[in-house]
N, C-alpha and C positions, 0 to 999 in steps of 0.2 A: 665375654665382655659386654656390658650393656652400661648406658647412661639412664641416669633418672628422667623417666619422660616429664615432657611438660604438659601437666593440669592444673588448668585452674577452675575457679567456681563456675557452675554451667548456667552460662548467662540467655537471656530472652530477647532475640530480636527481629526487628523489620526493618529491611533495607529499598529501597528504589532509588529505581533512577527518574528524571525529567521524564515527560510523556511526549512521544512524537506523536509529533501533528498528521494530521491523517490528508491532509494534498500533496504529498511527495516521496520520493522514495527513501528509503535510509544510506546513510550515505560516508563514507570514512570518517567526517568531522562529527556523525554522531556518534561512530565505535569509540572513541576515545572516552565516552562515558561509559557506555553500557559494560563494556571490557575492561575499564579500571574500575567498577561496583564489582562487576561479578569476581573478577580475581579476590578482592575483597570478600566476598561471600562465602566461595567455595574455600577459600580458607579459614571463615571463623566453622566451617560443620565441618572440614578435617578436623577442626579442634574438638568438636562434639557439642558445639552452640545448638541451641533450638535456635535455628538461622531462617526468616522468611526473604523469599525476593520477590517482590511484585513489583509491576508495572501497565501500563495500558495505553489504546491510543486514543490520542485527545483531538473532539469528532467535531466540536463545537465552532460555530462561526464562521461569517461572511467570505472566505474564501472556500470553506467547502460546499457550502453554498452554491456560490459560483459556479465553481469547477463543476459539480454534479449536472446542475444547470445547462452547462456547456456541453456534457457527455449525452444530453438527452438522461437520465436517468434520478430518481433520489437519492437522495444526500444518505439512506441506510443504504445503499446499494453499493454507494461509491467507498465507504468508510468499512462496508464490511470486505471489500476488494482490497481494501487498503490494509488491512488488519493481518488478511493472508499473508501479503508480500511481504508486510514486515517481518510477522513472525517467522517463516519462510529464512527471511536474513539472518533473525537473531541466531535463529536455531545452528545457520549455518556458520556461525563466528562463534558456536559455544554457549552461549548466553542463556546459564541455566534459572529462567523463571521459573521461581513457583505455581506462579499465577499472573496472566499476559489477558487481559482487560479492555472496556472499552468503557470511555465514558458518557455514551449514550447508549447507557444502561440503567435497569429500575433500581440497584444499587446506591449509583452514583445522583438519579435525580431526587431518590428519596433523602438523603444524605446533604444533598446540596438546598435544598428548602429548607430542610428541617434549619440546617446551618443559618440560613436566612432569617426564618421564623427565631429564633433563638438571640441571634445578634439584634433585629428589630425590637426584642423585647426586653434587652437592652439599653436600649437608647443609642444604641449606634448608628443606625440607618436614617439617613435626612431624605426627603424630597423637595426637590425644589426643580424648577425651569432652568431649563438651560438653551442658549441657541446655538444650532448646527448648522453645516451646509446641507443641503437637500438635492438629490437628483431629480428635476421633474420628471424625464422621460421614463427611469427607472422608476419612480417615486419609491425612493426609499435614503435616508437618513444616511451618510456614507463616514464610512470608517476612514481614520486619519490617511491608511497607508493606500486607500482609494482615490486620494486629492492629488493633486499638483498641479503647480503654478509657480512664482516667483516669490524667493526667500524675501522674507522683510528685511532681512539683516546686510544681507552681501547682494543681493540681489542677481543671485543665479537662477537660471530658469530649470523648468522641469524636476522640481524638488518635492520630495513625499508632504505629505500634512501637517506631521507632527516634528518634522526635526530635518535642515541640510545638509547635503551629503559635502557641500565644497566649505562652509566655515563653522560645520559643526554646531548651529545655535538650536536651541528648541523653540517653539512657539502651537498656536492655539491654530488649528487649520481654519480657522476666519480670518487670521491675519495674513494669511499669504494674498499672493497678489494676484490676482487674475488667477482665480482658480479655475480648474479644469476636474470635469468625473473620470478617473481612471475606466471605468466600466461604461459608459458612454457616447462622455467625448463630450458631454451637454457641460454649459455654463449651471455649474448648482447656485444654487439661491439659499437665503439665510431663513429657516425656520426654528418656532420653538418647541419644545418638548421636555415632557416632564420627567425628571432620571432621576434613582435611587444612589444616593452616594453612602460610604462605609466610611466612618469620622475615625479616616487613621490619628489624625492631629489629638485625638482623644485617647490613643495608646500608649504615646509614646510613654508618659513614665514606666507602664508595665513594659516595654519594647527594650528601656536602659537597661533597667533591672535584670531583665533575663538575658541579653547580650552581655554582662556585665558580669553576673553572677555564674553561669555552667549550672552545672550537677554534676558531682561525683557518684559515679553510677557503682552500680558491683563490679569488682573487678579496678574499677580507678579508672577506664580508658575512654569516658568522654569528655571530661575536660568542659572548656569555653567552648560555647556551641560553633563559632567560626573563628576559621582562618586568622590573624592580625589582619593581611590583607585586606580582608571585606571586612573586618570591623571598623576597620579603617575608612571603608568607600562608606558606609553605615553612620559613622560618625560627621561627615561632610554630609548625607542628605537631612541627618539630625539638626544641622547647624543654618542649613535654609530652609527648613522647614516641611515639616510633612503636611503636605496636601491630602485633599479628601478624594475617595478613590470611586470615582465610576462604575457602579458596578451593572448597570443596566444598559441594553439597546432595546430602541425601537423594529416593530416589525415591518417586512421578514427580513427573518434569522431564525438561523436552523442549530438549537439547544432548547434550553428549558425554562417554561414560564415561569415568573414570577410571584410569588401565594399572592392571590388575590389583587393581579392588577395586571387586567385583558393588554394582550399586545405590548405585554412589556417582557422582556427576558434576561435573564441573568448572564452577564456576559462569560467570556470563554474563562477566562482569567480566575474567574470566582470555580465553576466546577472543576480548571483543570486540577489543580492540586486535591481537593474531594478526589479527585480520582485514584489515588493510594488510598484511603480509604475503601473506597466501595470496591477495587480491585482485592483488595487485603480481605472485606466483608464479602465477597465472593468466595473464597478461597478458606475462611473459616467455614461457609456453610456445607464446601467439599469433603474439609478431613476433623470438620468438629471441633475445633481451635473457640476460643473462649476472644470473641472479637474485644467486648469492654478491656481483659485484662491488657491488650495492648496499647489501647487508647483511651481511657481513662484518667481524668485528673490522678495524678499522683501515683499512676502505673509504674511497675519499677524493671519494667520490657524498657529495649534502647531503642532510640528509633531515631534512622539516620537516614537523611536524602544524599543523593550524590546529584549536581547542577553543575552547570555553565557558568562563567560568570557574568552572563549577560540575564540573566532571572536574576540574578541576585536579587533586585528589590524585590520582585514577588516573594522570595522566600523567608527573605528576612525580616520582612516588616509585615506583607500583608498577612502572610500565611500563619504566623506564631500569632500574629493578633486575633487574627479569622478563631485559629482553634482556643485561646483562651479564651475567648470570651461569649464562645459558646460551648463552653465547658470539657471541652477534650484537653489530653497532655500536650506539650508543645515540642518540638525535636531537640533529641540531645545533641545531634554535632550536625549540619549542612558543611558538606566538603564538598568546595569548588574548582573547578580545574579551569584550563584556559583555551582556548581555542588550537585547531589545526590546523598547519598550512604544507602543501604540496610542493616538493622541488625549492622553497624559500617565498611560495606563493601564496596567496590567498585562493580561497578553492574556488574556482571561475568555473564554468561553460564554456564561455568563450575563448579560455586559455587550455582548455581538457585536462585542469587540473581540479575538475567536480568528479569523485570518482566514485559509482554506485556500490554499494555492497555487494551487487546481482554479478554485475561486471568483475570486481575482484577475482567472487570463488569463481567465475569461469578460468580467472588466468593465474592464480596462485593460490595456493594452499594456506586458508583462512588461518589457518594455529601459526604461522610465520609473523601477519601481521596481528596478533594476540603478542606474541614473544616482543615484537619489533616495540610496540607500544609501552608493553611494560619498563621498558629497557630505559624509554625516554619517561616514566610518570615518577614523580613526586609527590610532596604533600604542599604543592605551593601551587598560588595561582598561576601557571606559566605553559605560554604557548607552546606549543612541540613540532617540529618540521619530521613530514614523512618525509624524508632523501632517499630515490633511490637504488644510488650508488650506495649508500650509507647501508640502507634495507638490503641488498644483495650481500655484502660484504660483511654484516652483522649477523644474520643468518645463517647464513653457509659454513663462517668462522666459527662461533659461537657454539648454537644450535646444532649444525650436524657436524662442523670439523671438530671439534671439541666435545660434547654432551654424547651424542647419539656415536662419534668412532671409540667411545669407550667399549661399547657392547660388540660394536661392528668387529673391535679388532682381537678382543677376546673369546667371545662367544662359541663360536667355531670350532676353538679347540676343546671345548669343557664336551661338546657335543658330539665329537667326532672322535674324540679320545679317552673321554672320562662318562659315554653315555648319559652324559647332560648331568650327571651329577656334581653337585661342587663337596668342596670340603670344608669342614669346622675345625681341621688340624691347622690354625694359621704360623707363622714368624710374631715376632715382635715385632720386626719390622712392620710384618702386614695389618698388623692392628693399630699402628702407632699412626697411619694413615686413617683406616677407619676412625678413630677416635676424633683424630683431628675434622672428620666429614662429620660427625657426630657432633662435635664442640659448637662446631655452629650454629646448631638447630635455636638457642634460645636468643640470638642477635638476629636470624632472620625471622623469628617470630614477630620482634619488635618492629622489623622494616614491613614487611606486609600489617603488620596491626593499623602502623602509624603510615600506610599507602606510600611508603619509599621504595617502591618496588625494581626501580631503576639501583637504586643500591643494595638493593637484593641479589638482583642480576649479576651483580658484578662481583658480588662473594660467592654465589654459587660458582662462576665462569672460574674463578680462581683454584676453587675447590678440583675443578675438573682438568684444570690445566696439571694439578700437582695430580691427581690420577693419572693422567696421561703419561704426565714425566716416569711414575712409576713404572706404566707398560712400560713408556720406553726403554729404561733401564731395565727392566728383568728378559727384555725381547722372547717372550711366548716361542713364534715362528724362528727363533734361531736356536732358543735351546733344546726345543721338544727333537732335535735332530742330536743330541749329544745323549748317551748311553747312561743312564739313572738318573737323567731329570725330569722324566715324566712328575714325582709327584710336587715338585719347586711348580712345575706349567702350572698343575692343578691348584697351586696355595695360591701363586701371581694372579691366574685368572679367576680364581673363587671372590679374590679380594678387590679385583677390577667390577666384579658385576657387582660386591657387595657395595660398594661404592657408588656405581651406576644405580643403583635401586633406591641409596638414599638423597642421589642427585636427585632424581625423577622425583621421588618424594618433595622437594624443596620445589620440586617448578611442577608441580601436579596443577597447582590455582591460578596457573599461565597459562599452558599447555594439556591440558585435559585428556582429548582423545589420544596424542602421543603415550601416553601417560598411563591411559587402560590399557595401550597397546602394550606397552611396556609390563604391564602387570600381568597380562595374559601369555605375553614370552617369559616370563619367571614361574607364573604358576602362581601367583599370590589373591589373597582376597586384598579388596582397593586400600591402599592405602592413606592411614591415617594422621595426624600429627605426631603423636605419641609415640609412632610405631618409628621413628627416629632414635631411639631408646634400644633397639632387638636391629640384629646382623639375623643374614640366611644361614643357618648351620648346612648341615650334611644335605641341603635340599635340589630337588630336581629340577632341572628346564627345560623349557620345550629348545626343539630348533630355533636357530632365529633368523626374523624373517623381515628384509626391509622396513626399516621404521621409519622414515625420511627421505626425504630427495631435494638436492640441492636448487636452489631458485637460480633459471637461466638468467643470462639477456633477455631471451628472448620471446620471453615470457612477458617482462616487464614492459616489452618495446609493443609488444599485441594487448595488453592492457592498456598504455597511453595511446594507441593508434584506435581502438577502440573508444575511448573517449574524447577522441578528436585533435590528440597530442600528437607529433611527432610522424616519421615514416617507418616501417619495415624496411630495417637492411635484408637485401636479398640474402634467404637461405636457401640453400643449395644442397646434395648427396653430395658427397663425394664423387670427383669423375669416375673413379673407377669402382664404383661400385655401380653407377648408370650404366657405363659401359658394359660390363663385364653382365648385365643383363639382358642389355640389348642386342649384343653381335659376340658373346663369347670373347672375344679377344683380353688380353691382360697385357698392362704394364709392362714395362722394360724388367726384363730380371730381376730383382734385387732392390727395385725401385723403389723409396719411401714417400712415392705422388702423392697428397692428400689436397691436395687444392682444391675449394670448390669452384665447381664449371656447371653451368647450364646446357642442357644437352636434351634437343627435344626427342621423346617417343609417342607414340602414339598410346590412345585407351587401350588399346587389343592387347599390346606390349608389357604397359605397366602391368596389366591385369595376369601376366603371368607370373610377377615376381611374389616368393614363396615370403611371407611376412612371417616371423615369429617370435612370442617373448623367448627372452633366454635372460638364464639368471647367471652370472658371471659368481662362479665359484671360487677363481683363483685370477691371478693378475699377477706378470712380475715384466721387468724392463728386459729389452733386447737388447745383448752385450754388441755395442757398434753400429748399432740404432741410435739416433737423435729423435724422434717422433712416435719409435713406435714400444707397445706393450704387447706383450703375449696373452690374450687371453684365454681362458680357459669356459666356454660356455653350457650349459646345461639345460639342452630343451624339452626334458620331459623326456617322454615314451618316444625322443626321436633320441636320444643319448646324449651324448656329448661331443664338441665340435673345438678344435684350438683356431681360432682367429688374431691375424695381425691386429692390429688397429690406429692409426696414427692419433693418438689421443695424449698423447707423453707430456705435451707440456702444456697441458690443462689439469689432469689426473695423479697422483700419487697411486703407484700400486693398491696400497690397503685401501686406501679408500674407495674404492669402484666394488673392492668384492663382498656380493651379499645384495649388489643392485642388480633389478633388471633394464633391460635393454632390450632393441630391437634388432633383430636380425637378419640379412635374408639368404636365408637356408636352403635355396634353390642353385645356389652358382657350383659350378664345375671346382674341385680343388685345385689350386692356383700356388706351385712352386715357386719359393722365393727362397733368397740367399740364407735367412735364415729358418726356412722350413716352410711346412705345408699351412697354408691357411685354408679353411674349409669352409670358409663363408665370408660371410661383410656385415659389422655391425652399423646401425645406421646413426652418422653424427653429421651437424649442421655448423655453419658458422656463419661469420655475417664480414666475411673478407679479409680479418685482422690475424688469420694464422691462425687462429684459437679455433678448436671441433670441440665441440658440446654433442655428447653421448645424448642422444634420443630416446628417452624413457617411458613405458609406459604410465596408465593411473593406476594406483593404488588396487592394490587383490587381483590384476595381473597375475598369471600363471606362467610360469615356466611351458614352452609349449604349444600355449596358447595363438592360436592363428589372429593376424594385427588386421583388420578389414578399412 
């Protein structure tokens, strides 16, 4: 059985995102872009687009200045430090650039002159005087958000230059009141100076017309370049009027002069966006790519930004005027998204709900908040709350109680029964589900096209929920015990992973590294759009090997503690595994203690206890037990070990088996009522009755000494 796959005409594009600013670090309210492009990405090259993604960091201007200033070192020094860390992040959240950029490059400044040179010869470009505040002591010309003093309007103190934080009003930072140098501390004074302005007020008719008009691209899928939203916020700055834009600072300032006019520089604003360009013209020079055919008047390549909607006006107005009218294409769609907030918050410092990328991967596993994100994006401007109570419980639910125990809980037997092979002998029945995981493929093409990727989500979850019902129903692990149903296990479980494969498929441009993980326990080459269309016949699998691990507490609580949120509830061993380390002694007979207790030892002590991974092979409840499971553990070249565990009413049997865990495989075997436990798994909790199984990281061995 195979469905018709889906191709269409193989289209030509360039994608980016917003360029971070190189004085800080990257940080969750910027993943929400980079991670909503890229899922978009990697999904139009599963389809087999010539798909580019670039981006770079944007290096220009008075606060990197500063900051460099401040570190003792140059502003190249500080921006190529900067470039690392980010990358460094991106790399670590997935974020597969083509080409990762800097726009203090001879790309970028060549490109940004010329751009200059081109609109000046135009009649675009005006000079005239203008008057600014002045730093004496610094002597230097200061940027709006360098000023404060008192609003004109509400007259609140301590408010930035260009705009109040307490009534909201804009104004010209001469009219504040009693200004002050942020950088400083000096009363600036009013000077004049001669600036370059770019006569937006002269675009607009070309600005309607193309906000107005679209292009129908190949294929049909770019439409009106923006949102209704922002055409909307576009239409109100239409209506009071476009002002002439700035595009010059006096020296110092650290970017690039201006052609032929000493001590004057182009501001940040003008080369940030040139920066997809010369990042992209980077990148053609790498793998020989035809830079004009993508950016050429009348080029028939797509080219799409992904923004905030706090640039909106740069993008909308200056940037399509910037490229028309020095003769480049201008973008087929700008999709804007909305800000993030933390717990219902705004991302603070001071609240510890600012939380770095760096910080994250130390305490969760980056492809969760990938999954998490997706769940919440749209194709509208609208803010999204990381909750997370909401992230743990979405996760765990979703992601690995649902997606990842379809494999966990069939797997096993294909591999221990049928030598990893599966079968192409299916039921009707079993194909009447694939078809139905099949049928989908051309609705969630549409939601990932059109960035509903939150409603993506939620057709795949559904898809896995009716796999699941199906294990449940044919129960694997109770029939393969009944006398000629081995080959019914093998059709059930053939059609469970067949299943699994095309789930993974659909959440491939979410979840990436899951996802090759996933491709290399089946044996396949990466999978592609199309290949929605083809089931696994008669084909082989490897064993399978933890793909996931559920997100703690406690994890969560050492991440906001980490950035300045919140305390660590105390975790604790279990008493009787402290003990029964420290003095031999055991529990009350029979006894189901798992309480956590503090119990000091010494270095000398701890340092004897035998630490080990063990991969927990099998699991089932203990008849007349309330807490505990039987586990079945497997430590390598030390064999196998059965351990109590009081984990019962956190764990489902199936789900724990196939994970690893820690163990310590030093203790004495310890009779209990209902049999010999031969060790102690180590699990924590944080007071409320609940023990959370203690896991290691990822490619853990079986075996493996825990140090």
């Amino acid at each position: 059985m195979a469905t018709a796959p889906m191709i269409d005409a193989r289209r030509k594009m360039l994608v980016t995102s917003a360029l971070p600013y190189a004085n800080g670090p990257i940080h969750l309210g910027h993943l929400v872009e980079y991670v909503q492009t890229d899922i978009w990405v990697r999904f139009q090259k599963m389809r087999g687009h010539e798909c580019y993604y670039v981006c770079a960091d944007d290096t220009h201007g008075t606060p990197v200045m500063l900051r460099a200033e401040q570190e003792g070192i140059a502003p190249e020094a500080l921006i190529a430090r900067m470039q690392r860390e980010h990358l460094r992040d991106f790399t670590a959240f997935g974020i597969g650039f083509d080409h990762y950029h800097s726009t203090n490059s001879e790309e970028s400044r060549s490109l940004s002159q010329d751009i200059y040179r081109r609109l000046k010869a135009r009649g675009l470009i005006e000079i005239r005087p203008i008057e600014q505040l002045y730093d004496p002591v610094r002597e230097m010309f200061l940027p709006d958000r360098y000023i404060k003093g008192e609003c004109p309007r509400c007259h609140a103190r301590d408010q930035y230059g260009d705009s109040c934080e307490q009534c909201g009003a804009t104004y010209d930072p001469t009219e504040l009141i009693d200004p002050v140098s942020a950088i400083s501390g000096a009363k600036p004074v009013r000077r004049q100076s001669e600036h370059h302005f770019f006569r937006l007020g002269a675009c607009r008719e070309f600005l309607e017309d193309w906000l107005r008009s679209g292009r129908e691209r190949r294929g049909g899928k770019a439409g009106a370049p923006l949102q209704a939203e922002a055409a909307n916020k576009i239409e109100e700055w239409f209506k009071s009027g476009l002002r002439d834009w700035d595009i010059s600072r006096d020296a110092p300032y650290f970017g690039f002069e201006i052609p032929d006019a000493p001590g004057k520089y182009l501001y940040v604003w003008l080369d940030a966006p040139i920066g997809y360009m010369a990042s992209f013209k980077a990148l053609c020079a790498q793998r020989g790519i035809d830079f004009n055919a993508f950016w050429e008047a009348g080029s028939d390549a797509e080219l799409y930004h992904f923004i905030g909607k706090d640039i909106l006006y740069f993008h909308a107005l200056f940037w399509p005027a910037t490229l028309h009218f020095s003769g480049y294409r201008t973008p087929d769609r700008i999709n804007v998204h909305g800000f993030l907030t933390v717990n219902g918050q705004k991302m603070s410092k001071s609240r510890g709900t600012f939380i770095t990328a760096e910080s994250f991967v130390k305490h969760i596993e980056p492809e969760y908040l990938r999954y998490y994100l997706a769940a919440k994006l749209n194709d509208r401007i609208e803010d999204i709350d990381l909750n997370f109570d909401d992230f743990l419980a979405r996760v765990n639910s979703d992601l690995v109680g649902k997606f990842i125990n379809i494999a966990s809980r069939t797997a096993g037997f294909i591999t221990t029964r049928f030598a990893g092979r599966l079968t192409a002998d299916l039921t009707e029945r079993d194909r009447a589900l694939l078809k139905t995981v099949q049928d989908a493929a051309p609705g969630l093409t549409r939601c990932y096209e059109e960035r509903r990727y939150g409603e993506a989500l939620r057709q795949i979850m559904e898809l896995a929920d009716l796999t699941n019902a199906y294990v449940n129903d044919e129960q694997p692990w109770a029939r393969i015990k009944e006398a000629g149903a081995e080959q019914r296990v093998q059709q059930a479980c053939s059609t469970a992973l067949n299943a699994f494969r095309l789930l993974t498929l659909y959440l491939k441009p979410v979840i990436p590294r899951i996802a090759a993980a996933v491709e290399e326990f089946l044996g396949i080459a990466p999978l592609r759009w199309a290949d929605a269309g083809e089931l696994l016949g008669a084909h082989l699998v490897r064993p399978y090997a933890h793909l996931a691990q559920r997100v703690e507490k406690q994890q969560i609580a050492a991440l906001l503690v980490a950035q300045g949120q919140g305390t660590v509830a105390q975790v604790s061993a279990p008493a009787p595994a402290v003990a029964d380390a420290k003095n031999g002694k055991t529990p009350k007979k029979g006894s189901e203690q798992t309480a956590a207790s503090t119990v000091a030892i010494t270095a000398e002590e701890f340092a004897r206890i035998d630490l080990r991974v063990a991969l927990i092979v099998d699991a089932k409840a203990v008849e007349g037990a309330d807490k505990l499971l039987e586990l079945t553990l497997d430590l390598g070249e030390g064999g196998r070990r059965t351990v109590f565990a009081g984990i019962k009413s956190k764990y489902a049997p199936q789900d724990i088996i196939g994970r690893h865990t820690v163990m310590v495989a030093n203790l004495t075997p310890r009779k209990m009522r209902f049999g010999v436990s031969e060790g102690m798994v180590l699990a924590a909790g944080a007071g409320d009755g609940d023990l959370w199984l203690i896991e290691p990281e990822t490619g853990a061995r079986a075996g493996m000494k825990v140090k």
